[in-house]
C-alpha positions as a Markdown table, in Angstrom:
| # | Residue | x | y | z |
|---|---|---|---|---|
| 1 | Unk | 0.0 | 0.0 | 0.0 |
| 2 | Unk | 1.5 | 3.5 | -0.8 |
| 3 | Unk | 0.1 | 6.7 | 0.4 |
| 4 | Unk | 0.1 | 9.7 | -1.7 |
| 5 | Unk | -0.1 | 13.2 | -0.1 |
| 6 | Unk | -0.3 | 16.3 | -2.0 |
| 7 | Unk | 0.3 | 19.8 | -1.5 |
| 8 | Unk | 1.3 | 23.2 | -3.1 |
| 9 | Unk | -2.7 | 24.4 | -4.4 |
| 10 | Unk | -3.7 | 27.3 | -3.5 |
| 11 | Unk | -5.0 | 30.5 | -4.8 |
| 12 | Unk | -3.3 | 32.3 | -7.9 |
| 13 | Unk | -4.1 | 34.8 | -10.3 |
| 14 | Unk | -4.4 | 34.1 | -14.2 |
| 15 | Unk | -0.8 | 34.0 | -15.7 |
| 16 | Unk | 0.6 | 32.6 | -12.4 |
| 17 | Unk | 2.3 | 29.6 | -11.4 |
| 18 | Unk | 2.0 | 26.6 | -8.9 |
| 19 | Unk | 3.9 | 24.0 | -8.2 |
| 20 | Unk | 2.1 | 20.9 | -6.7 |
| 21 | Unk | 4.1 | 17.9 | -4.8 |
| 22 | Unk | 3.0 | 14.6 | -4.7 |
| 23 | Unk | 4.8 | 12.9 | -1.6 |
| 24 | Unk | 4.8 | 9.3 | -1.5 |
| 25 | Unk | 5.4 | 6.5 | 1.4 |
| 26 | Unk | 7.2 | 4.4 | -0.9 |
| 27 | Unk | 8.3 | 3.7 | -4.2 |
| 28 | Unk | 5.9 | 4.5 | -7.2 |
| 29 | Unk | 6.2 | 3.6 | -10.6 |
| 30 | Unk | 4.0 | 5.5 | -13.1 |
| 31 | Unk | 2.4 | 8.7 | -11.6 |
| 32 | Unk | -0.7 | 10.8 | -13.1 |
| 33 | Unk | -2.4 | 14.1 | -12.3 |
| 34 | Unk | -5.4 | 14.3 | -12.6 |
| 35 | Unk | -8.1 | 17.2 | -12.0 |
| 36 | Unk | -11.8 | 17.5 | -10.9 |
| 37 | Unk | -13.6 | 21.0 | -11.6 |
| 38 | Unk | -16.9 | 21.6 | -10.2 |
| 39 | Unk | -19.7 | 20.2 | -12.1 |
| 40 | Unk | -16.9 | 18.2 | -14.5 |
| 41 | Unk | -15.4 | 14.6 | -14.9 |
| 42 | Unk | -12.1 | 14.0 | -13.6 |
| 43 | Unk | -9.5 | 14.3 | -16.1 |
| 44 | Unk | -5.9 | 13.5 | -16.6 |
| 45 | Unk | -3.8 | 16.0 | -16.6 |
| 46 | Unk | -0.2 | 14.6 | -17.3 |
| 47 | Unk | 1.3 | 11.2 | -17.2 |
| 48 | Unk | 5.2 | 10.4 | -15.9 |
| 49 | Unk | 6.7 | 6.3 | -16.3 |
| 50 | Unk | 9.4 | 5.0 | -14.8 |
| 51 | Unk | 12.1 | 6.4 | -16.8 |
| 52 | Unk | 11.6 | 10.7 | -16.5 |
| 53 | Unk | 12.2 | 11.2 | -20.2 |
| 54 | Unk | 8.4 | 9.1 | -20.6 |
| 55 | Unk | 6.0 | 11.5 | -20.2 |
| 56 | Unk | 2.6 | 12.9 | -21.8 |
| 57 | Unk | 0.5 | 15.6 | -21.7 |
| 58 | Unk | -3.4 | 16.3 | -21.9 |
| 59 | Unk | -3.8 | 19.0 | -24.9 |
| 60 | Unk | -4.6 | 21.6 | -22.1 |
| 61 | Unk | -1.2 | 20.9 | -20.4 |
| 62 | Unk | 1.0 | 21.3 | -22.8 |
| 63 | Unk | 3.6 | 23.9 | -23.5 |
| 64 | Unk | 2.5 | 25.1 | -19.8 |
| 65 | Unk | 2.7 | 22.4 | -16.9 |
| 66 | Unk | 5.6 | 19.7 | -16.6 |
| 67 | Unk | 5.5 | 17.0 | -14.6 |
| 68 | Unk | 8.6 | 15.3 | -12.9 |
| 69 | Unk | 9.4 | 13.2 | -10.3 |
| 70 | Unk | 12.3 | 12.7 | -7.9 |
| 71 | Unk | 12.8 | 9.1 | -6.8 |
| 72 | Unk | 15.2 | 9.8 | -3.8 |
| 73 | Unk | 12.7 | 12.0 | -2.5 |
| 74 | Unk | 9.6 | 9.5 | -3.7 |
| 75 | Unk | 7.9 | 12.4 | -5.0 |
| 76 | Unk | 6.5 | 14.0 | -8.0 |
| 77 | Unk | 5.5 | 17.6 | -8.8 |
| 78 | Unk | 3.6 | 19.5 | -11.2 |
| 79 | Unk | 5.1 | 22.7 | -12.4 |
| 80 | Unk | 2.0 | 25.2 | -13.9 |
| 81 | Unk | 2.6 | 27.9 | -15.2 |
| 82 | Unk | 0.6 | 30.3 | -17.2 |
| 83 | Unk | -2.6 | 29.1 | -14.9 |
| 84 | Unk | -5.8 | 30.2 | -16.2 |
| 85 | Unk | -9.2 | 30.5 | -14.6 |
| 86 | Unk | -10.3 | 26.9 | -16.4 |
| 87 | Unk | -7.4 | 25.5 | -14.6 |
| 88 | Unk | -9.5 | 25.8 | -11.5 |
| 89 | Unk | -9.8 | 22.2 | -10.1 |
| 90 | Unk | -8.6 | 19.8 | -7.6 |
| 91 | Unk | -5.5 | 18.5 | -8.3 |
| 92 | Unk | -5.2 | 14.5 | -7.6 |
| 93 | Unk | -1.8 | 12.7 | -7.7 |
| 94 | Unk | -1.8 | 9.0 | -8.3 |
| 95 | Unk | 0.1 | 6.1 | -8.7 |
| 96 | Unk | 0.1 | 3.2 | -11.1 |
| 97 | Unk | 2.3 | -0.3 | -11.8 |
| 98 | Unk | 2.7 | 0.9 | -15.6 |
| 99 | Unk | 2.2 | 4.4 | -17.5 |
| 100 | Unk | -1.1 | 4.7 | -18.5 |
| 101 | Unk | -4.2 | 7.1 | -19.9 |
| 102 | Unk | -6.2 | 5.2 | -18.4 |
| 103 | Unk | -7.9 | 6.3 | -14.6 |
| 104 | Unk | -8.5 | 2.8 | -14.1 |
| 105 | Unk | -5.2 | 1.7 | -14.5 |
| 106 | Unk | -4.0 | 4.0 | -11.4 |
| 107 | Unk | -4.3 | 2.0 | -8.0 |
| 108 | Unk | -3.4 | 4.3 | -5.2 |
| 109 | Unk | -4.6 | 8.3 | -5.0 |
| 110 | Unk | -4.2 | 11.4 | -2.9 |
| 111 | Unk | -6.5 | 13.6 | -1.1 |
| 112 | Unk | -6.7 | 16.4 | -3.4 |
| 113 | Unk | -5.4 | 19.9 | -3.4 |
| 114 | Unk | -7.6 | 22.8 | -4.5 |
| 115 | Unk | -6.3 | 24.9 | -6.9 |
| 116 | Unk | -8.3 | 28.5 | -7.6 |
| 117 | Unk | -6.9 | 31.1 | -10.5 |
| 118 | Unk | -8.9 | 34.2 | -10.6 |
| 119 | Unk | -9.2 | 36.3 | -14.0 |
């Protein structure tokens, strides 16, 4: 079992950046973001596998978030920048045995952080 905690949301305004950290209790293998906005499905933000060179990026995350991960620190982060108010979500970190689109394909999840941009 692996816990995932996140942190780093808060409240920005548009053209600003976050950085969110996904701290886990152990090793992970492939890690996602995902986000939830009022009212909306979840949604995969951006994908990282084992190797940091593999990742991928939902059309709205490109060219302005990057995801990484450290594995001596068991963590992965989220670098936004250039938020916008449709950015506005919570911000789930999870963890999967192989890189994957797929939500179903991600076994352990985080709490959440809330992330607000205001126009």
């Amino acid at each position: 079992q692996v816990q995932l905690v996140e942190s780093g949301g808060g409240l920005v305004q548009a053209g600003g950046s976050l950085r969110l950290s996904c701290a886990a209790s152990g090793r992970t293998f492939a890690m996602g973001w995902f986000r939830q906005a009022p009212g909306k499905e979840r949604e995969l933000v951006a994908v990282i596998g084992w190797s940091v060179s593999s990742t991928s990026y939902a059309d709205s995350a490109k060219g302005r978030f990057t995801i990484s991960r450290d594995d001596a620190k068991d963590t992965a982060y989220l670098q936004m920048n250039n938020l916008q108010p449709e950015d506005t979500a919570v911000y789930y970190c999870a963890a999967g045995y192989s890189k994957s689109w797929r939500q179903r394909d991600y076994v352990f999840w985080g709490q959440g952080t809330q992330v607000t941009v205001s126009s």
